[in-house]
Each structure stands twice: as structure tokens, then as C-alpha cells.
N, C-alpha and C positions, 0 to 999 in steps of 0.2 A: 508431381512428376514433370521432367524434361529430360528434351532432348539438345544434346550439340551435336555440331555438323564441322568436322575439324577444320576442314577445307575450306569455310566459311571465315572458322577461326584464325587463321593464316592471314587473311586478307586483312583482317585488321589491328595485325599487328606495326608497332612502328620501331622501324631501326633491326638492329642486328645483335643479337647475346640480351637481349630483356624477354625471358620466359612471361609467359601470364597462365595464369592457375583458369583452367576454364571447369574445373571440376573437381569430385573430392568420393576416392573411395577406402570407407574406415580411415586411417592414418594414414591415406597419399593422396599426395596433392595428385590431379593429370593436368601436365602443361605443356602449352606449345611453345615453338620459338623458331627464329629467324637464324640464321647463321651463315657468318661470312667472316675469314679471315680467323683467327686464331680469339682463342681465351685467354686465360692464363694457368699456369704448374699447378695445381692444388688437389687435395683431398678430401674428402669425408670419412672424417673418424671412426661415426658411429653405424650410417646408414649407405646401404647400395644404393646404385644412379641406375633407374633403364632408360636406354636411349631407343627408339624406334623410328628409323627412317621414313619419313614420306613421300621426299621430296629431295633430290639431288645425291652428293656424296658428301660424306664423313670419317673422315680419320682420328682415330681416339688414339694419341700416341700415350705410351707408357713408356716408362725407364727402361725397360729393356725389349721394347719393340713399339710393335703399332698394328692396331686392327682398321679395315678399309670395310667403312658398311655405303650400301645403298639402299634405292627406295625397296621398301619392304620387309630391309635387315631391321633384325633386334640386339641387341648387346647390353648386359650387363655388368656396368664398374663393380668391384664388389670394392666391399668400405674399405676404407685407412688404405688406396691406393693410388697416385699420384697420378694422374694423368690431363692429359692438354687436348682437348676438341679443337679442330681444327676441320675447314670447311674453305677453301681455294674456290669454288663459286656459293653463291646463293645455295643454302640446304633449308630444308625445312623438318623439323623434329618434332616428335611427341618421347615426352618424360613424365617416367612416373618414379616421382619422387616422395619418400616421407615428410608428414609436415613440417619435422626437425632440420629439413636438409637445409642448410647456407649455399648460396648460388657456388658461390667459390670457396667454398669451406674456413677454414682460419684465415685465406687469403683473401686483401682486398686492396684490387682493381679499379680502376678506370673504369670496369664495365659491368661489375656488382653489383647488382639487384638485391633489393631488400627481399623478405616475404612480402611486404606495403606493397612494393613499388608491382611485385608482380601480380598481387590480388586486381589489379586495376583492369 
């Protein structure tokens, strides 16, 4: 048995869009991350994205609008739907994503994350 402390987990993250898997419930990864400045356009085909606010603001824009969450909002991408995260100061997030998910779906970035790179 254990425990995380997400708050703790933040602190030692490095840089900004590099998720790290700090946990694993059945088929989802729970990961945190850093966020600042923009992602990139992309999808997930197969699986939904939850985004959960901690820390700051986030804008999840989609093709034909844009959702505005803060600390404590929750949102759900649902799959095969295009959207760009976007974060104008420092935010901090918790996602719970399936193990299948690709950081940036068929798309890759400059700032794509492996599963590797985020298991670390």
C-alpha cells in the first residue's frame, strides 16, 4: 500500500506539457503536469482525456468553441475530438488518462511525451 500527495508531486516536476504517471487505477494512468503556453491541435481516437484543475486556469479550445476551467473544475475531452490546451500563466493539472492514451494523439510535437518519458 501507498500513498501520494499531489501537491508534493507538482513540486517535482520539471518544465511545462511533460505529464508524469504518479499512479495507476485498472486501465488509467493518474498523472500530473505543469502547463504553460499552448500544446498542440490533436486527438485521441480511441480514449477520453480528464483534465482536473489544481492549480491556476485552463482553456481547452475546440473547433467550435472553448471551455475555461479553474482550480477545482473537472472536464472531460471525449475521444476522436480535436482540441488544444492552452494555459497563458502557469497551471497545474491532474489527468486521468487510459494506458493507451498518446500524449498528443497521432500528433507529434516538440513537446510530446512518450509513455517512457512520463513513467519517470
Amino acid at each position: 500500500m501507498k500513498k501520494c500527495n499531489l501537491e508534493s508531486e507538482f513540486e517535482h516536476l520539471e518544465g511545462y506539457w511533460s505529464p508524469r504517471i504518479v499512479d495507476q487505477v485498472n486501465d488509467q494512468y493518474v498523472k500530473v503536469a505543469k502547463l504553460k503556453g499552448e500544446l498542440t491541435w490533436h486527438k485521441h481516437d480511441d480514449e477520453d482525456e480528464l483534465f482536473y484543475v489544481f492549480k491556476g486556469n485552463l482553456k481547452i479550445q475546440y473547433e467550435n468553441g472553448e471551455i475555461e476551467l479553474g482550480p477545482g473544475d473537472l472536464h472531460v475531452v471525449p475521444r476522436n475530438t480535436m482540441h488544444n490546451p492552452v494555459a497563458e500563466q502557469e497551471c497545474w493539472i491532474c489527468l486521468i488518462e487510459t494506458v493507451t492514451t498518446k500524449h498528443t494523439g497521432d500528433v507529434v510535437s516538440p513537446l510530446t511525451k512518450s509513455l517512457a518519458e512520463q513513467a519517470r
